[in-house]
C-alpha positions as CSV (number, residue, x, y, z in Angstrom):
1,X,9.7,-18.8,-71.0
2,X,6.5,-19.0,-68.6
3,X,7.2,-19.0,-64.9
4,X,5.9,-21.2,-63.1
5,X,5.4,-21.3,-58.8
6,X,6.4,-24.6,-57.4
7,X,3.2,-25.4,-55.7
8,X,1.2,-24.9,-59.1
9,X,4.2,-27.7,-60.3
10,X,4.0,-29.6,-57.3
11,X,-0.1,-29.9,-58.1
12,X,0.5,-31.2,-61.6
13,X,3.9,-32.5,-62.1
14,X,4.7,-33.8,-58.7
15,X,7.8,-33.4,-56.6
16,X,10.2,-33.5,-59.3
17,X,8.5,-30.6,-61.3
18,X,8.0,-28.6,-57.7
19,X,12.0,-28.9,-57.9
20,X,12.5,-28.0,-61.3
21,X,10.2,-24.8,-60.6
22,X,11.9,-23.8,-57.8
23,X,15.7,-24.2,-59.6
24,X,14.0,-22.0,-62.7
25,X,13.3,-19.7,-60.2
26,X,16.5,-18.7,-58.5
27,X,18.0,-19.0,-62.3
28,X,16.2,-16.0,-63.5
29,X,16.8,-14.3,-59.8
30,X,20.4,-14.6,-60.2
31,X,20.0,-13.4,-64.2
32,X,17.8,-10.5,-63.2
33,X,20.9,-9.8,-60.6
34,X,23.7,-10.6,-62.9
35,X,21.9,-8.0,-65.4
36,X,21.4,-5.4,-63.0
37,X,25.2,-5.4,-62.1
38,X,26.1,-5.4,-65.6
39,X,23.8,-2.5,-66.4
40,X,25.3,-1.0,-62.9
41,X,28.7,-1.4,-64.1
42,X,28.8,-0.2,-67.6
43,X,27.5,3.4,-66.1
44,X,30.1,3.2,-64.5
45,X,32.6,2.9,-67.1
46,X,31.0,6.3,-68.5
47,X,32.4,8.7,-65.7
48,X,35.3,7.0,-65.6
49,X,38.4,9.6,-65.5
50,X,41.9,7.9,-65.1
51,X,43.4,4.6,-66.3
52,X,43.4,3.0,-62.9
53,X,39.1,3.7,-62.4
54,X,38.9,2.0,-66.0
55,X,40.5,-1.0,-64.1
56,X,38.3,-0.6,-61.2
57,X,35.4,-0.7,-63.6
58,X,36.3,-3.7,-66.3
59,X,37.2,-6.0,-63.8
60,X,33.8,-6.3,-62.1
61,X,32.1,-6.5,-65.5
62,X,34.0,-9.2,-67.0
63,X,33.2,-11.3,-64.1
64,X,29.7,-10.6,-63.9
65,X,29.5,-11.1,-67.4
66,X,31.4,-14.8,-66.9
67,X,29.3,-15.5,-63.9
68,X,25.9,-14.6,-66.3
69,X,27.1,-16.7,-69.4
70,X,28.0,-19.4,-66.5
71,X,24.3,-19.2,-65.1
72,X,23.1,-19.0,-68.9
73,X,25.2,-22.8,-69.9
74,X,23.6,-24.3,-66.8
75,X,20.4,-22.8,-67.6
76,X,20.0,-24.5,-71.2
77,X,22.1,-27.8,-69.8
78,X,19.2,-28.3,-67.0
79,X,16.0,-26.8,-68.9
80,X,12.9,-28.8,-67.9
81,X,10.0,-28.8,-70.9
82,X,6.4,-27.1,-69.3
């Protein structure tokens, strides 16, 4: 997938493709987020010592994980061709 800055689309594509460029971008900003916390969580779940810090843990993850897969459907739904 090639990134590409909104001006650059705006320059090309026109408004339309400025927008598109810009929506692409906060995708992958929230993806790159929605990984981080994943990756933040599961360490987590390593040092965990008692039942109730395994609840602590798996609850987070399974809702960043639902949030991801949510950004991921809308993601291939509303995917622009360069």
């Amino acid at each position: 997938m090639a990134f590409v800055s909104p001006g650059i689309a705006a320059s090309t594509g026109g408004i339309p493709m400025a927008i598109a460029a810009s929506a692409m971008a906060v995708v992958t900003i929230l993806t790159v987020f929605f990984i981080c916390r994943i990756l933040f969580v599961a360490f987590a779940i390593m040092r965990i010592q008692t039942h109730q810090d395994l609840q602590k843990a798996v609850i987070p993850l399974v809702v960043a994980g639902a949030k991801f897969l949510q950004i991921a459907k809308y993601n291939r739904r509303h995917w622009v061709a360069p």
